[in-house]
C-alpha positions as CSV (number, residue, x, y, z in Angstrom):
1,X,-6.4,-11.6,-4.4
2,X,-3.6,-10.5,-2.3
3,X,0.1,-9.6,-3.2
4,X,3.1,-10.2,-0.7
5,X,6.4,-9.2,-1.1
6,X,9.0,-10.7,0.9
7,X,12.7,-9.7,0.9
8,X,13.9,-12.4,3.2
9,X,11.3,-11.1,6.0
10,X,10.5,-15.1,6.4
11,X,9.4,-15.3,9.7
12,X,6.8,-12.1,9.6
13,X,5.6,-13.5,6.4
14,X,4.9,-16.7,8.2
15,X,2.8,-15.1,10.6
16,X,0.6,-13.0,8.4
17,X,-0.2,-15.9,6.6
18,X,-1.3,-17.5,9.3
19,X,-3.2,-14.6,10.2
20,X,-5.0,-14.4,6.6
21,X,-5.4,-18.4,7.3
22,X,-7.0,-18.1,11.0
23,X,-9.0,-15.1,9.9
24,X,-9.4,-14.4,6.8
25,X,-9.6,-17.9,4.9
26,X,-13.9,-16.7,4.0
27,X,-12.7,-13.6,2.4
28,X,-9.3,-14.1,0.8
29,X,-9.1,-16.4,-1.7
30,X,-5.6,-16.4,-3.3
31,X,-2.4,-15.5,-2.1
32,X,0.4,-14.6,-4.3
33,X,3.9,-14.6,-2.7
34,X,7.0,-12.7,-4.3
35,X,10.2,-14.1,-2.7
36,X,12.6,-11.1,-4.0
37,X,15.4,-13.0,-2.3
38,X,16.5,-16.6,-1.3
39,X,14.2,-17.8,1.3
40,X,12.7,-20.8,2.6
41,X,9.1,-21.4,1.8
42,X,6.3,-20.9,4.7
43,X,4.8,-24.1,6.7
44,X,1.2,-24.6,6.0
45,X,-1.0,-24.5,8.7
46,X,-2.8,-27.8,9.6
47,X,-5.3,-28.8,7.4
48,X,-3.6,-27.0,4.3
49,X,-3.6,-23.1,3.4
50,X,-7.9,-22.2,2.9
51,X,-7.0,-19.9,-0.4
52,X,-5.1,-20.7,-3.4
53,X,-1.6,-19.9,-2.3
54,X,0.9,-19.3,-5.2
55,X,5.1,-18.7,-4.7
56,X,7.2,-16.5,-7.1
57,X,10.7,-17.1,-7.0
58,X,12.9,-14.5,-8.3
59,X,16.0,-15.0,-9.2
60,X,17.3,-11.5,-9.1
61,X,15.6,-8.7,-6.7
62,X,13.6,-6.3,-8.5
63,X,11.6,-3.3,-7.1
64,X,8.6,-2.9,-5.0
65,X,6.4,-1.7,-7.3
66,X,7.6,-4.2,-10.4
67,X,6.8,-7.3,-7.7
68,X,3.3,-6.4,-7.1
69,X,2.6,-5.2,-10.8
70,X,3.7,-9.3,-12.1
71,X,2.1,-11.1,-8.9
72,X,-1.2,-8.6,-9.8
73,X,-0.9,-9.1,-13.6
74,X,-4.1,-11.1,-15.0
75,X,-5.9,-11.1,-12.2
76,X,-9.4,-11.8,-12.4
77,X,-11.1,-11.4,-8.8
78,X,-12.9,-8.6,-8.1
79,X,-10.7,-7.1,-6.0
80,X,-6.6,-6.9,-5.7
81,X,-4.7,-6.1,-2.7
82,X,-1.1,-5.1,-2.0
83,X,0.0,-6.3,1.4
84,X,3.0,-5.8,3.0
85,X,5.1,-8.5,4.9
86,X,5.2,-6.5,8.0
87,X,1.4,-6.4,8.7
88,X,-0.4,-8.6,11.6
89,X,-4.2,-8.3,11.4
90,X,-5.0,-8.0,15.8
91,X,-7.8,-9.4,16.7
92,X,-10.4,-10.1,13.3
93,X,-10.9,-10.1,9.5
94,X,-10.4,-6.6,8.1
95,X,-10.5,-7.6,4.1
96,X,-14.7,-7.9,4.7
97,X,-15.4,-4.7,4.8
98,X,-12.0,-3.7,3.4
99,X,-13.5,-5.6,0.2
100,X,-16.9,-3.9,0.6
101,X,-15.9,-0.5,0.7
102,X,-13.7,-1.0,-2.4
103,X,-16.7,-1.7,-4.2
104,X,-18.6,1.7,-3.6
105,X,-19.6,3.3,-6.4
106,X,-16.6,6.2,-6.8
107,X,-13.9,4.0,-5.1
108,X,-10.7,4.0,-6.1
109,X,-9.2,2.3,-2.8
110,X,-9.6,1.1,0.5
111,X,-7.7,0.9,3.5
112,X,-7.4,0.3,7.0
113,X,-6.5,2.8,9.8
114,X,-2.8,1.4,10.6
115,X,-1.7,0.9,14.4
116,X,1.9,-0.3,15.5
117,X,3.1,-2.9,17.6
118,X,1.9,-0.2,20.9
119,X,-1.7,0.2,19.9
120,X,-0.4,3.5,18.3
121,X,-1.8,5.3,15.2
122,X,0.5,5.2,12.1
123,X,1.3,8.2,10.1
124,X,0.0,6.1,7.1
125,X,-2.4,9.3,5.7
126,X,-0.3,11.9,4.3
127,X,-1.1,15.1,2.2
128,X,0.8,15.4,-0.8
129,X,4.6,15.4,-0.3
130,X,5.7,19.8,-1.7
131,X,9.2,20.4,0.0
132,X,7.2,23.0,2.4
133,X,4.6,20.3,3.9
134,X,8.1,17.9,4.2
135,X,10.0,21.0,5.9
136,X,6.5,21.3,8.0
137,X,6.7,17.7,9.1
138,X,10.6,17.3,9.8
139,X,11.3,20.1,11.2
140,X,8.8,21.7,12.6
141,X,6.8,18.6,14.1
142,X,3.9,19.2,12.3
143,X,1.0,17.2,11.4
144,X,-0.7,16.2,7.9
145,X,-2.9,18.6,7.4
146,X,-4.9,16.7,4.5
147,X,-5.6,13.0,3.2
148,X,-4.2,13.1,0.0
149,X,-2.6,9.7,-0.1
150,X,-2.3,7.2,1.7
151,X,0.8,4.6,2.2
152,X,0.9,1.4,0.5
153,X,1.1,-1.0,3.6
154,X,-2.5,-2.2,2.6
155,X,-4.6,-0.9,0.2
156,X,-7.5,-3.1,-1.5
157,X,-8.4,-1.6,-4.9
158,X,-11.3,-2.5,-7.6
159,X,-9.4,-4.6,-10.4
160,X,-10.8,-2.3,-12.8
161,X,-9.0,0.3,-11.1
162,X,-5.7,-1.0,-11.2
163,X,-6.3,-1.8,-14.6
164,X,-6.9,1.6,-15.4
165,X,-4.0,3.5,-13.7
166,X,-1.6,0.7,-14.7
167,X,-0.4,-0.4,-11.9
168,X,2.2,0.9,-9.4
169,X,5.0,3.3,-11.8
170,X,7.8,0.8,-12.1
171,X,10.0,3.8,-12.6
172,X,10.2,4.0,-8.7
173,X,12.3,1.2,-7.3
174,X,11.4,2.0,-4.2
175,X,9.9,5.3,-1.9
176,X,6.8,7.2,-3.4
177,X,5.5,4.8,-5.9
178,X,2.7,4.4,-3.6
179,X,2.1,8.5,-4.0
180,X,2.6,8.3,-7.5
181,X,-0.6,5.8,-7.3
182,X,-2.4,7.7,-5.2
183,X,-2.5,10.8,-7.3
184,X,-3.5,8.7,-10.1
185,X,-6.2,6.8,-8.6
186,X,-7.2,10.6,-7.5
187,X,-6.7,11.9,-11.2
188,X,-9.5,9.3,-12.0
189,X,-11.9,10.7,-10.4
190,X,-11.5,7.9,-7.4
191,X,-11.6,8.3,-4.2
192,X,-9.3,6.9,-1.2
193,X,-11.6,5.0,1.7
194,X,-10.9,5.2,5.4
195,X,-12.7,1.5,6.5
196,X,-13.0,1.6,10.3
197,X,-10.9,-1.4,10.3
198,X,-7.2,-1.5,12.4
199,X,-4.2,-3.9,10.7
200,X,-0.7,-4.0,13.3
201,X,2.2,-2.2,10.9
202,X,5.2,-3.0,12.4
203,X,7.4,-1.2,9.9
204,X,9.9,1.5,10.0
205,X,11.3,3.3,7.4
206,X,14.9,2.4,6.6
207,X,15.2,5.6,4.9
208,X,16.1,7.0,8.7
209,X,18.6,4.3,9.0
210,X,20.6,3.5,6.0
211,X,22.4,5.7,3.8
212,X,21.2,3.9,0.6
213,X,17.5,4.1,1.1
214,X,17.7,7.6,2.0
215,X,19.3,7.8,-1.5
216,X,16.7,5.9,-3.3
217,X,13.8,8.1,-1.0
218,X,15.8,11.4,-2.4
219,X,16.2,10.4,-5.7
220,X,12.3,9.5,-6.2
221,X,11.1,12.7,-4.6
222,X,12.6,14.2,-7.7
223,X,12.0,12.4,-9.9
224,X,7.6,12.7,-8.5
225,X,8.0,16.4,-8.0
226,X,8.9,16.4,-12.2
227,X,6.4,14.1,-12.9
228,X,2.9,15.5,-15.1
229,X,1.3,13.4,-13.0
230,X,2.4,15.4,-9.6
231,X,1.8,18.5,-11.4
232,X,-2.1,17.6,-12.4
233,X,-2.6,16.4,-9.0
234,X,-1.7,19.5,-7.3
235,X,-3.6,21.5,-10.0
236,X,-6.3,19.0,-8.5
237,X,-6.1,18.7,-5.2
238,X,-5.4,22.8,-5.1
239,X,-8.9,23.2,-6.8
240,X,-10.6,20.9,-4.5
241,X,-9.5,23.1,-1.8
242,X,-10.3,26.0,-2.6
243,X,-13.9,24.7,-3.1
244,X,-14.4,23.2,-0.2
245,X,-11.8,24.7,2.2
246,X,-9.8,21.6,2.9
247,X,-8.7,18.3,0.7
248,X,-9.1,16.0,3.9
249,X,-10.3,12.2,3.0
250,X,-12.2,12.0,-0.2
């Protein structure tokens, strides 16, 4: 089952579907949709959607993670996937092995390697968000030095999984809820799958452009860096450093 989220991105949500519907329809089998704003509804292909393809309809916007927790709530497939709007799939099916690797024993998530719309690789991998490894990055032009989470632009996860962390925190209306359920996927004992698999992320963050989201991105740093579960993830992740002399991808 996969989640989409659209907030009014109508046309890229019309081409991902098409996507999943070209080449996907043997792996996917339902699609929920979240319309967080007024929108028209997608054209079916020819021949009618291959999955089960369900619409939500809000009628007031609510937050990223609060979307995909209700379109994700009582799912019974195997596997759940949070998807977002902005994503092409290139040139094949990556939920196969996406859905495969997900189901390794130890797994806690999959997910692809991210490109953008240049053929580029995505920053999508990042260690875990202390104010030096975001002073590293800014300013200095640094790189991750670790895997310790991984952004939230596609990630397939075991539904006992998201059963057992709960779901994304709905505390964070938007920025770092998808850290926040990293580190508790991590807490679990689960591990965070690279698949050799590429998906097109067109995104940018509008954090770097808008006052407001750089607001929101501010205000749920603070509110991760006082969270227990941040500080029994970096009691975590510190331990499984000095072990094996680097976090890296689990």
């Amino acid at each position: 089952m996969i989640s989409v989220v659209s907030h009014g991105h109508g046309a890229l949500v019309q081409a991902l579907l098409h996507d999943l519907a070209r080449l996907s329809a043997e792996t996917v089998g339902r699609v929920v949709l979240t319309q967080n704003l007024p929108e028209a509804e997608p054209e079916a292909p020819v021949g009618g959607w291959p999955f089960v393809f369900q619409i939500v309809k809000n009628t007031a916007p609510a937050g990223f993670g609060s979307n995909h927790n209700r379109a994700l709530a009582g799912a019974e497939e195997s596997t759940v996937c949070v998807l977002n709007p902005d994503v092409r799939l290139g040139g094949g099916d990556p939920f196969a092995l996406l859905v495969q690797a997900a189901g390794q024993p130890g797994a806690g998530c999959a997910y692809p390697v991210q490109l953008d719309e240049q053929g580029r690789l995505q920053d999508s991998e990042r260690e875990l968000p202390t104010p030096w490894a975001l002073w590293r990055r800014r300013l200095l032009g640094r790189d991750e030095s670790q895997v310790d989470w991984v952004n939230a632009a596609c990630l397939v996860l075991p539904q006992p999984v998201w059963l057992a962390v709960g779901g994304f925190d709905e505390a964070y209306f938007m920025y770092c809820e998808d850290v926040d359920l990293c580190l508790r996927i991590r807490l679990l004992g689960r591990t965070l799958v690279r698949v050799p698999v590429h998906v097109v992320h067109a995104g940018q963050r509008a954090s770097h452009r808008r006052w407001s989201h750089l607001r929101w991105h501010v205000r749920s740093l603070l509110r991760l860096w006082n969270s227990p579960v941040y500080a029994q993830a970096r009691l975590l992740l510190r331990a499984g450093a000095a072990s094996t002399g680097t976090i890296g991808r689990s």
